[in-house]
C-alpha positions in Angstrom: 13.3 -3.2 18.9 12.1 0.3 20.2 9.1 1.5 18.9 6.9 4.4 19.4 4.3 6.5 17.3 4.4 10.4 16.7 1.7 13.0 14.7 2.3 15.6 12.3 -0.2 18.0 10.5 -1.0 17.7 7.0 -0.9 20.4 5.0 -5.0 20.4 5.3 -4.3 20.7 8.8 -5.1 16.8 9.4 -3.3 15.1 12.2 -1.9 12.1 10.6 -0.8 8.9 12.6 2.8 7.3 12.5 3.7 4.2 13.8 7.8 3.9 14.1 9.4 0.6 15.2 13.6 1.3 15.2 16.4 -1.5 15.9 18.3 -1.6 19.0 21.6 0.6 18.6 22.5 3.2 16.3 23.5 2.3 13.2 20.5 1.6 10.3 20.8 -0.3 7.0 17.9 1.7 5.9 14.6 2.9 6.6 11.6 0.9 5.4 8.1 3.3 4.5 5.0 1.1 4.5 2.1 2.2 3.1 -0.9 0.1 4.0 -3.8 -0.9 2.3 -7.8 -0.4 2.3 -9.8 -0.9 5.0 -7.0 -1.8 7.4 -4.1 0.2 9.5 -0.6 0.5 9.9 -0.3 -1.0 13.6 -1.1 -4.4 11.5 2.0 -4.5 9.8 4.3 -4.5 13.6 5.3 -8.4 12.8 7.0 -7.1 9.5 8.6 -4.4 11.2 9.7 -6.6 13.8 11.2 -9.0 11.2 12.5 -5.6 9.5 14.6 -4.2 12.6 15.7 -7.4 13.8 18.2 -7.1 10.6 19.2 -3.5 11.0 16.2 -1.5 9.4 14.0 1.4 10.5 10.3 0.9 9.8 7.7 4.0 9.3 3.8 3.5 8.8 1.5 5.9 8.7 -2.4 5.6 9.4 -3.8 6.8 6.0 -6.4 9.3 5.5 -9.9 7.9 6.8 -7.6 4.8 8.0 -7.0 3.8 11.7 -6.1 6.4 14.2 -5.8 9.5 11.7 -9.5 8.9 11.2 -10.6 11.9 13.6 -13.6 9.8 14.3 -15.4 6.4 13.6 -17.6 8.2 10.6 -14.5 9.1 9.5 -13.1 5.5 8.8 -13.1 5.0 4.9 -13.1 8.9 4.1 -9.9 10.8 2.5 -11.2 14.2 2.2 -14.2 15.9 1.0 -12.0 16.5 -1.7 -8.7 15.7 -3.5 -8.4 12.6 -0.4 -6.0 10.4 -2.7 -3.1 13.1 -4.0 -3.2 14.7 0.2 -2.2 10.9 0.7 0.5 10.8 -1.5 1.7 14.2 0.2 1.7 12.8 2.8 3.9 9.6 2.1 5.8 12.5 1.1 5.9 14.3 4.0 7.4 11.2 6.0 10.0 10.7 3.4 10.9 14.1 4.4 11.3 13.5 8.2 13.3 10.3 7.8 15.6 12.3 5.0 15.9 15.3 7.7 15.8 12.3 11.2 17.8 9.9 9.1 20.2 11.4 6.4 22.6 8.2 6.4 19.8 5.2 6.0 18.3 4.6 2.4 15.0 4.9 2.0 12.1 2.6 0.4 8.3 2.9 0.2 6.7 -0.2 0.3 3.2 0.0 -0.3 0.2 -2.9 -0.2 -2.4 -3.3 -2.3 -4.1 0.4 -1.8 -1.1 1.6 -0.6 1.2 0.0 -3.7 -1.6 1.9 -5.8 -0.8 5.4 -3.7 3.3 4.3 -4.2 3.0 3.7 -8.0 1.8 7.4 -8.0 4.5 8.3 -5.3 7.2 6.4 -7.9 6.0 9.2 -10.4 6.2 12.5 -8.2 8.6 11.3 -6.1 10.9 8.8 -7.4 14.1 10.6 -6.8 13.3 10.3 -2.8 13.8 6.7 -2.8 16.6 4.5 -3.1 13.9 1.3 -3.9 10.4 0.6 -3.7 8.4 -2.8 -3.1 4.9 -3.3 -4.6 2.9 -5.8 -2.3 -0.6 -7.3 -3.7 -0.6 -4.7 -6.6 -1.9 -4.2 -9.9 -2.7 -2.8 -13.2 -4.5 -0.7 -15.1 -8.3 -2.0 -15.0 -8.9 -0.6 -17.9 -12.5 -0.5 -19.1 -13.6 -1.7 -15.3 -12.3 1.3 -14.2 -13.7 3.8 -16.3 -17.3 2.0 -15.9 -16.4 2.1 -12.1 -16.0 5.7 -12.3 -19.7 6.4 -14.1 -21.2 4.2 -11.6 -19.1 6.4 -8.5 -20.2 9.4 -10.1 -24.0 8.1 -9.9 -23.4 7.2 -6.2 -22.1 10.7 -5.2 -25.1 12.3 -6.6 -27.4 9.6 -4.4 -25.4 9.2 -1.4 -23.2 12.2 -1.3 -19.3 12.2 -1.1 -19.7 10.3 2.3 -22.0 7.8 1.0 -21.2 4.4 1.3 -22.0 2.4 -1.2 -23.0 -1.1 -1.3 -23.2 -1.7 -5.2 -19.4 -0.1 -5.3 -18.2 -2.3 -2.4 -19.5 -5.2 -4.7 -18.3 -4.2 -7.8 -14.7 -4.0 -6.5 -14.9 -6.7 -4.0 -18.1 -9.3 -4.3 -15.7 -11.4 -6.8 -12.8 -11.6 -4.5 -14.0 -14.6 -2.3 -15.0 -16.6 -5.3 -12.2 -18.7 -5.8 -12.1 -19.9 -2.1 -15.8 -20.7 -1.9 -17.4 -22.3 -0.3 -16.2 -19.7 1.7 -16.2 -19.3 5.4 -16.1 -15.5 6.2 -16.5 -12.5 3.7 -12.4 -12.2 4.0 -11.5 -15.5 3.3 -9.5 -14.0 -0.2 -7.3 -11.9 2.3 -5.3 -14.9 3.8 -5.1 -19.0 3.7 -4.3 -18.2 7.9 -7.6 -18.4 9.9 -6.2 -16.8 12.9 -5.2 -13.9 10.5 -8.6 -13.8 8.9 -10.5 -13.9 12.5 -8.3 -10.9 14.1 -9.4 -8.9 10.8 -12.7 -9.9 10.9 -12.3 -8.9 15.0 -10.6 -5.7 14.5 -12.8 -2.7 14.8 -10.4 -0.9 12.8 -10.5 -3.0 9.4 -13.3 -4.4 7.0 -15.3 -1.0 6.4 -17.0 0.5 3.7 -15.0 3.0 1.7 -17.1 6.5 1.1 -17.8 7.2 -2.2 -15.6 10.3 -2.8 -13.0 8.2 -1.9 -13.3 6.0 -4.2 -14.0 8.2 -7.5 -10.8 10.1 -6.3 -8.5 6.6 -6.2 -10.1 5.4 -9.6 -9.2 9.6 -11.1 -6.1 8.5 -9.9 -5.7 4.8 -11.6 -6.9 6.7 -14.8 -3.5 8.9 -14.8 -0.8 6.6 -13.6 -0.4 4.4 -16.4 0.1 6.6 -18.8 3.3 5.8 -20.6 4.4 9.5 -20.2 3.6 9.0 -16.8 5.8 6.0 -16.4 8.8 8.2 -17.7 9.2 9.9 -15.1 10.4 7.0 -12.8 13.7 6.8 -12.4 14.7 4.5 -14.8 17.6 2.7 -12.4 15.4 2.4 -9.0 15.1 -1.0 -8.0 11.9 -2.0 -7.7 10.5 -5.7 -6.0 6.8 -6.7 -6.9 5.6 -9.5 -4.6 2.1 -10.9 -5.0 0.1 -14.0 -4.1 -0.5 -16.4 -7.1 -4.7 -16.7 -5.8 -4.5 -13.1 -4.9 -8.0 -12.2 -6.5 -6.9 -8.2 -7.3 -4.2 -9.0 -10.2 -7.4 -10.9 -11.7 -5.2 -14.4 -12.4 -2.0 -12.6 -13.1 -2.9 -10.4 -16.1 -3.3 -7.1 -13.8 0.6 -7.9 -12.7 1.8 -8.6 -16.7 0.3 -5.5 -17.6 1.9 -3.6 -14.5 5.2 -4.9 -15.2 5.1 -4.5 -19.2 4.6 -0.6 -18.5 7.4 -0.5 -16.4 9.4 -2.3 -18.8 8.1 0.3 -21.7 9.5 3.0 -19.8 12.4 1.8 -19.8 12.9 1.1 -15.4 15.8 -1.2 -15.6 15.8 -3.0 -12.2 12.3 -4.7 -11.7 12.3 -8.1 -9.8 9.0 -10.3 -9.3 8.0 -12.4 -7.2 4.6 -14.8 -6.9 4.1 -17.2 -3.9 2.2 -20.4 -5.0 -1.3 -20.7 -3.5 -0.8 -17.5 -1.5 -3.8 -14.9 -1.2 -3.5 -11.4 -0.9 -1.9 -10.3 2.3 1.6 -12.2 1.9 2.9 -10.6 5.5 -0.3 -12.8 6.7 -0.3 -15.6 4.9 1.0 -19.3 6.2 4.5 -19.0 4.6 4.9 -15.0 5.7 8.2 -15.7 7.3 9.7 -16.8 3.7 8.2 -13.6 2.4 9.9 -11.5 5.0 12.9 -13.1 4.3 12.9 -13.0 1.0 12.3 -9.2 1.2 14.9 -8.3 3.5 17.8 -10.8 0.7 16.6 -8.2 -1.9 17.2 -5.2 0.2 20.5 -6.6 1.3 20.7 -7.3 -2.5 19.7 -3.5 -3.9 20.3 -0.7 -1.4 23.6 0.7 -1.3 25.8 0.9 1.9 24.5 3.5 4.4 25.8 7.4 4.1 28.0 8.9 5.7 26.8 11.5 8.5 
């Protein structure tokens, strides 16, 4: 595996962070996009990409907005942007796409996105569908329908208190202070993440994970949950993308599976033809950590071999 890590400037003039980890020799199967979640960075997602390249693919992750090394700064961690922070992220997964279409003609390309991230790809699916020759959603869900409306009043509140850098505490327990609940009693704060200790410590560890997301941030993703489920949205996907949803069965954000069935009955309304699902027994929400994450990998990289057509030719 060779891997390296380049920059390119936003269109808001941000320097945004790549990671790229490419297979010995020349020829790719296809180019993998991951698109991580919150509170965490790309360079965590390297044992996936090794897995990934080992089997002929390209791997791409960028350090989101306010995420990892794009953060400009560590006041910066858990800050998009002043303003419009979650559609300059989806540009940006679009900006990559670009690159690997212009670095890459002949490889197919997929975004797989987790949890935040699969929240930014369902929005990417609806601008940007006809970039992709597949998409995976990892510890995804739903619309969270009347939560997410009364999430939005309460973000609203916060921003006039805090400002749109605050950090607030009664937002960070509103989305999260239930997650842990199932696994109590609990020994750290992360427990809901991963049944792997070591995986849970190096989180916990990691200077670069477990922050506070600002408040701006935050009203801007729930904006954004409040426009991609609707149906006309949905129709613009193209209907024969294959698309792989992969989720922990105790994974605390699908709320016991109901955020999932709704997620996957949209997609079926609009009529996308090619959805597979797949739920791990007893696993939390980072599958690519959890005890049984080399089943997972696996498992992805049968469906890619199963969906993506045979590499262009230059």
């Amino acid at each position: 595996m060779r891997s390296d890590s380049y920059t390119f400037k936003s269109d808001d003039d941000l320097e945004i962070f790549v990671y790229r980890w490419l297979p010995d020799g020349e020829a790719l199967r296809g180019i993998v996009q991951i698109a991580h979640g919150m509170g965490e960075h790309a360079g965590r997602y390297e044992r996936l990409a090794r897995k990934l390249t080992e089997c002929g693919y390209g791997v791409y992750a960028n350090d989101q907005r306010g995420h990892g090394r794009t953060a400009p700064s560590a006041d910066d961690l858990g800050h998009m942007a002043d303003q419009d922070g979650w559609n300059r992220a989806v540009g940006d997964l679009a900006a990559i796409n670009r690159t690997l279409a212009a670095h890459h003609p002949e490889a197919p390309r997929v975004l797989l996105g987790h949890s935040m991230g699969s929240l930014l790809a369902q929005q990417y699916l609806i601008e940007h569908g006809d970039t992709l020759d597949a998409a995976v959603l990892s510890g995804s869900t739903g619309d969270p329908g009347p939560m997410r409306r009364i999430g939005g009043w309460i973000a609203r509140f916060e921003r006039l208190r805090l400002g749109r850098r605050g950090r607030s505490a009664l937002l960070h327990r509103l989305l999260f202070g239930r997650a842990n609940k199932a696994f109590e009693p609990a020994r750290t704060d992360f427990d809901w993440l991963s049944r792997d200790r070591h995986e849970v410590a190096a989180y916990i560890a990691d200077p670069l994970c477990g922050f506070v997301v600002t408040v701006q941030s935050l009203i801007d993703m729930l904006d954004a949950l409040g426009r991609i489920y609707a149906p006309e949205k949905l129709a613009r996907i193209p209907s024969a993308l294959p698309l792989l949803i992969f989720s922990g069965e105790e994974d605390p954000i699908h709320e016991g599976g109901r955020g999932l069935e709704k997620l996957v009955a949209g997609y079926a309304a609009a009529g996308l033809e090619n959805v597979a699902q797949r739920i791990y027994p007893r696993g939390r929400h980072e599958m690519q950590n959890e005890i049984n994450r080399d089943e997972v990998a696996a498992d992805l990289i049968a469906w890619l071999g199963e969906v993506l057509p045979a590499p262009r030719p230059r």
